[in-house]
C-alpha positions as CSV (number, residue, x, y, z in Angstrom):
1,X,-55.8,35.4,-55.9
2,X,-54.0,38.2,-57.1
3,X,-52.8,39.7,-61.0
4,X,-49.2,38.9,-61.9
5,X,-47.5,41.1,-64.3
6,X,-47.8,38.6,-66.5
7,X,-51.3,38.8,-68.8
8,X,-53.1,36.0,-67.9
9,X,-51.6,34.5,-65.0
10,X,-52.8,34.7,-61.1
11,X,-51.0,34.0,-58.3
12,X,-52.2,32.8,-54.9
13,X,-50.7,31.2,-51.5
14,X,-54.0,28.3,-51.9
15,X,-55.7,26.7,-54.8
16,X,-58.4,26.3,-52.5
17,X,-60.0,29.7,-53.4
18,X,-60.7,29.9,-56.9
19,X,-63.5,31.7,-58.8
20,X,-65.4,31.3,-61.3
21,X,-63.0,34.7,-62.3
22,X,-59.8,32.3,-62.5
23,X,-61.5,30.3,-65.7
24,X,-58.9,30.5,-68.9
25,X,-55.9,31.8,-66.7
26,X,-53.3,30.2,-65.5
27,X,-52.7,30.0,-61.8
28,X,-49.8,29.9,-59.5
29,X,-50.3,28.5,-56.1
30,X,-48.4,27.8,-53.8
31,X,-50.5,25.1,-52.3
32,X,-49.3,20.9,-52.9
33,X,-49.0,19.4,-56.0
34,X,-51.0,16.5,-54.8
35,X,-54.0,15.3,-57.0
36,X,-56.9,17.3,-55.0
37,X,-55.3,20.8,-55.9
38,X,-55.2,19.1,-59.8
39,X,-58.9,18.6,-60.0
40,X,-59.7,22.2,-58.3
41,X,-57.3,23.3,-61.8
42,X,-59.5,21.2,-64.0
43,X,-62.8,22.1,-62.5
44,X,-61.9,25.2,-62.7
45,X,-61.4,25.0,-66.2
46,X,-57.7,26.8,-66.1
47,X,-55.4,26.5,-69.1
48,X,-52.5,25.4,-66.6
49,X,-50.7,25.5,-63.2
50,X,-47.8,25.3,-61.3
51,X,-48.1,24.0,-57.4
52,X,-45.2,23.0,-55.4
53,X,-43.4,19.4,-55.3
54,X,-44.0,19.0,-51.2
55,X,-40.5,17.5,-51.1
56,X,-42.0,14.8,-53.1
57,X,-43.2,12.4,-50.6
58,X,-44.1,9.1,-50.0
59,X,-45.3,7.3,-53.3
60,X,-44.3,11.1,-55.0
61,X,-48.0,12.3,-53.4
62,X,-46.6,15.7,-53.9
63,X,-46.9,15.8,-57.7
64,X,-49.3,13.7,-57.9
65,X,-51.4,16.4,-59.7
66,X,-49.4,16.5,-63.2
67,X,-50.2,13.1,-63.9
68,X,-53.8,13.7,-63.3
69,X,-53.9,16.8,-65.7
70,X,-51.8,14.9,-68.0
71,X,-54.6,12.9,-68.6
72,X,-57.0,16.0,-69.4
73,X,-54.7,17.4,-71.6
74,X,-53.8,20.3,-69.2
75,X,-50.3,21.6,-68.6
76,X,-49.4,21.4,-65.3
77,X,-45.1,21.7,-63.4
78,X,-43.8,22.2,-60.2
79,X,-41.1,24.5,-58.1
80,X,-38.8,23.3,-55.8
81,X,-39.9,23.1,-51.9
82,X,-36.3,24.2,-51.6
83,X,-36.9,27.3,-54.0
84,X,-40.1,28.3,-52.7
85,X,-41.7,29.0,-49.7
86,X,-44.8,26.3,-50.0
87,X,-48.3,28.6,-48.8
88,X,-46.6,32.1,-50.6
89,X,-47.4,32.8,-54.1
90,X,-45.6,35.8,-54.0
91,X,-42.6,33.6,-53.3
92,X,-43.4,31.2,-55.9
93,X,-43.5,33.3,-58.5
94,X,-40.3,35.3,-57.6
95,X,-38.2,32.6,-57.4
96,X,-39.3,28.9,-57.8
97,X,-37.6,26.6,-60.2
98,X,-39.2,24.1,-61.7
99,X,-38.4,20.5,-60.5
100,X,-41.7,18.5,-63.0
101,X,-43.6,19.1,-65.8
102,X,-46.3,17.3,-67.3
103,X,-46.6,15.9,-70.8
104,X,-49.3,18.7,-71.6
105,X,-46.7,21.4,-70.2
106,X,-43.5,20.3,-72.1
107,X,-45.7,20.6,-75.6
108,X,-46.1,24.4,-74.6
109,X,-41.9,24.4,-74.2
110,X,-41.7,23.9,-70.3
111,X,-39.2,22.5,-68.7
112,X,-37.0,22.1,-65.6
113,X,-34.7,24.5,-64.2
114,X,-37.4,27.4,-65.8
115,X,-38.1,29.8,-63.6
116,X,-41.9,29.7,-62.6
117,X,-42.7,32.9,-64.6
118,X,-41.3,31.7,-67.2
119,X,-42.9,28.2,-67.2
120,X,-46.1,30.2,-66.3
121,X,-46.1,32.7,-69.3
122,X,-45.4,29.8,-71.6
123,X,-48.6,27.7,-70.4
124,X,-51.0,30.9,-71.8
125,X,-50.6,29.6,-75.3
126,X,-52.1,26.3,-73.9
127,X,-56.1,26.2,-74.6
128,X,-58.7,26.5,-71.8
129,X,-59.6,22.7,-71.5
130,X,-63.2,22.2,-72.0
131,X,-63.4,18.3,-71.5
132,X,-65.5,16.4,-68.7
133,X,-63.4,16.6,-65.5
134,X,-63.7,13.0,-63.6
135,X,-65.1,13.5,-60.1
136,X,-63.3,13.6,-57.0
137,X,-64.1,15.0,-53.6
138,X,-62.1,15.7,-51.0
139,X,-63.0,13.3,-47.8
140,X,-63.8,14.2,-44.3
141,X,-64.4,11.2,-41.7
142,X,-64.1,10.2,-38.0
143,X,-61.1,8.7,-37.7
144,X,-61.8,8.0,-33.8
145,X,-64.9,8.8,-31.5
146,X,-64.7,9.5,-28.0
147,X,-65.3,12.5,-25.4
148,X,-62.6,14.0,-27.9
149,X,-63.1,12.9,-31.2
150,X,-60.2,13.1,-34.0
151,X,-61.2,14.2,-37.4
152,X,-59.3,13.4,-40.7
153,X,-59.8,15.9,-43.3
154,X,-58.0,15.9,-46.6
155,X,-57.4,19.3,-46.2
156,X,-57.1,22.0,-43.9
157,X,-59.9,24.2,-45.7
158,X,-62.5,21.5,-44.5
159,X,-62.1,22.8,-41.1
160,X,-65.8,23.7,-39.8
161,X,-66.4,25.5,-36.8
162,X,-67.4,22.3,-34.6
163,X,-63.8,21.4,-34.8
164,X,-63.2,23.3,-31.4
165,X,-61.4,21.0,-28.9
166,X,-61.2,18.4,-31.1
167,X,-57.9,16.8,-33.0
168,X,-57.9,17.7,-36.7
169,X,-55.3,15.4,-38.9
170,X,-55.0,16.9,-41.9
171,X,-53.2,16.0,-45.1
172,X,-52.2,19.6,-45.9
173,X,-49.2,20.8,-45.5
174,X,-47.6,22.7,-42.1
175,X,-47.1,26.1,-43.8
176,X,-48.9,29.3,-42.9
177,X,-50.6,30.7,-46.0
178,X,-48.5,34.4,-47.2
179,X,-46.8,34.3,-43.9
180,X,-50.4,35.4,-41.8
181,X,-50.2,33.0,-38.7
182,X,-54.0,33.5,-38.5
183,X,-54.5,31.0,-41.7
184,X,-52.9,28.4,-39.8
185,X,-56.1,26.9,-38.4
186,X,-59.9,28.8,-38.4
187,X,-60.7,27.2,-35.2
188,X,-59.2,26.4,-31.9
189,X,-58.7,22.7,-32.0
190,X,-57.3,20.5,-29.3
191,X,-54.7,19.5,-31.7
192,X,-54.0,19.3,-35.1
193,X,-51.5,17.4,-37.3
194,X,-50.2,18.4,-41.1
195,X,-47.8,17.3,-43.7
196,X,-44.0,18.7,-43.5
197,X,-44.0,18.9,-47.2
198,X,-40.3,18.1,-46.9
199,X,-40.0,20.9,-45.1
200,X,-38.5,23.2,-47.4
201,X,-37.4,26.8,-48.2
202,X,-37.3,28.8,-44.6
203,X,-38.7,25.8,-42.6
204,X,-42.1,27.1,-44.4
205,X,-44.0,23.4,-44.3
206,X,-43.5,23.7,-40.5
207,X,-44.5,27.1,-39.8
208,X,-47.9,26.2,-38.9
209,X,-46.8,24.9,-35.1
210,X,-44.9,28.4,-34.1
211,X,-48.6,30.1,-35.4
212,X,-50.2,27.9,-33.0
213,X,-48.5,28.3,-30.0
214,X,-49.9,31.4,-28.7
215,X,-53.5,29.9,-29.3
216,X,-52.6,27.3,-27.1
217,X,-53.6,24.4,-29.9
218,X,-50.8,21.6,-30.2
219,X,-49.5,21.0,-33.5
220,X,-47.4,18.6,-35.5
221,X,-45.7,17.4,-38.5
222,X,-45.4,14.2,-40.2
223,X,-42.6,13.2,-41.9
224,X,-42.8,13.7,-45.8
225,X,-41.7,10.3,-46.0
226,X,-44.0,8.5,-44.2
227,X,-47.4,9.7,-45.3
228,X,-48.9,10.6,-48.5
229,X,-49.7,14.5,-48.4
230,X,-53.2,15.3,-49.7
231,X,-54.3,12.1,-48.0
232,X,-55.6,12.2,-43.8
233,X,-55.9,8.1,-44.1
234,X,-52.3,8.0,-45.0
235,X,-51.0,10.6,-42.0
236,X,-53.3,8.9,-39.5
237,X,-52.1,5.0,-41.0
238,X,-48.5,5.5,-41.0
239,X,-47.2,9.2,-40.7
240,X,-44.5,9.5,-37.8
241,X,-44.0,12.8,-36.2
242,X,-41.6,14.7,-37.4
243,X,-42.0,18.1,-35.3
244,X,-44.3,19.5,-32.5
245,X,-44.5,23.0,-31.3
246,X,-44.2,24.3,-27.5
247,X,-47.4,23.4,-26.7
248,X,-47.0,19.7,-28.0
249,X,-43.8,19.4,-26.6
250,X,-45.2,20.8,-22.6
251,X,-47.9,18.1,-22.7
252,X,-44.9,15.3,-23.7
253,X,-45.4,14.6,-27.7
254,X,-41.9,13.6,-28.9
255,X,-40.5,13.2,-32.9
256,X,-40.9,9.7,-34.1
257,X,-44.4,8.9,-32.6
258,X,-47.4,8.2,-34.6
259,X,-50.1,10.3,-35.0
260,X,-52.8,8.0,-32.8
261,X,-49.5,8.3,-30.3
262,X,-50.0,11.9,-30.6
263,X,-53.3,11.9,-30.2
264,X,-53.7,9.8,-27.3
265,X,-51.3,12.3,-25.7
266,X,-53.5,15.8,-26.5
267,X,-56.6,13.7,-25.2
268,X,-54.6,12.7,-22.1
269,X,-53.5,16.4,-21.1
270,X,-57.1,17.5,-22.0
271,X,-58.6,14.6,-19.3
272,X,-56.2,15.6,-16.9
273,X,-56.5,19.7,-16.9
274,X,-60.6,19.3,-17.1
């Protein structure tokens, strides 16, 4: 995370690496505004945050984290996917809008159409919430075994490095994180599968799959539409492709299938080049 010019407030292109540093500040990340980047604010006892809206999503997934603050009391608001490049801070704070705000937020005078700085320097009058944070853990399971196995993992910072030649599904979204192509995945997978968190600003919540074509690794996107972002059950269950890079497209992965579809493909090209 990096110092904004505005006193108390950090910026960052994940809420996935707070410190114990980040506790009274309030943070702008560029990550989702699903529920699991929520409790990492909570936990990490911040006095507010602003994430971005993902395009929304099915069931609204993509803000799902102001609700969940609401209920602790902590200010929370999102920017536009369309104003923002989703994975860059530095983008977020420049120039996203804000599309939501809280309950807790509005109380501190935020509201839509605010620019994030603004929204953001308002929230350091909130106080640093001190109340017991409900617990929630981000899930990682087998979704199916096999010579290649496909894991589902809530997000792509569960990635360990006996992921190699498997399929990852992940319920983050497609964007490369500050516009490195090396954050797109730590390990060469088989395959891997995110959210297209609508998309968005410069095709950002899709710039995963260009990173990972000269690693080889084929990549996709679910529609926003289809699948809850945050959520690896819900991409897996009922996501339906939305894009694939080069490498996806070469081994015959097409827009509209589902992601089992798409994994029975990668595992199919894998049997046949062995």
């Amino acid at each position: 995370m990096a110092e904004s010019d505005i006193p108390g407030v950090r910026v960052a292109d994940t809420i996935t690496k707070m410190s114990s540093d980040d506790k009274g500040l309030v943070i702008v990340a560029a990550s989702h505004g699903g529920v699991y980047p929520g409790y990492l604010t909570a936990a990490g006892r911040c006095r507010g945050v602003i994430l971005n809206d993902a395009g929304l999503g099915r069931d609204r997934a993509g803000i799902g984290a102001l609700d969940y603050l609401d209920r602790l009391g902590i200010a929370a608001a999102t920017v536009g996917h369309d104003t923002a490049r989703i994975g860059d801070g530095a983008d977020m704070i420049a120039n996203g809008r804000i599309t939501f705000v809280n309950a807790a937020a509005e109380r501190h005078g935020c509201c839509v159409g605010q620019s994030a700085a603004e929204a953001a320097r308002l929230m350091t009058s909130a106080p640093i919430p001190n109340g017991e944070v409900p617990e929630h853990q981000e899930d990682r399971f087998l979704l199916r075994d096999g010579a290649i196995p496909v894991w589902g993992i809530d997000s792509n910072s569960l990635v360990r490095p006996d992921d190699a030649g498997t399929i990852v599904v992940t319920g983050s979204h497609g964007g490369i994180l500050g516009g490195r192509p090396e954050t797109a995945i730590r390990v060469d997978a088989l395959a891997a599968v995110y959210h297209d968190a609508g998309v968005g600003k410069d095709q950002a919540g899709i710039s995963r799959l260009a990173a990972l074509d000269p690693r080889g690794i084929a990549a996709a996107t679910v529609d926003g539409d289809t699948a809850r972002i945050g959520d690896a059950r819900s991409i897996w269950a009922s996501g339906r492709i939305s894009h694939v890079n080069e490498v996806a497209a070469a081994w015959a992965a097409k827009v509209g299938m589902t992601v089992p579809e798409f994994a029975d493909v990668a595992a199919a090209h894998r049997t046949k080049t062995k």
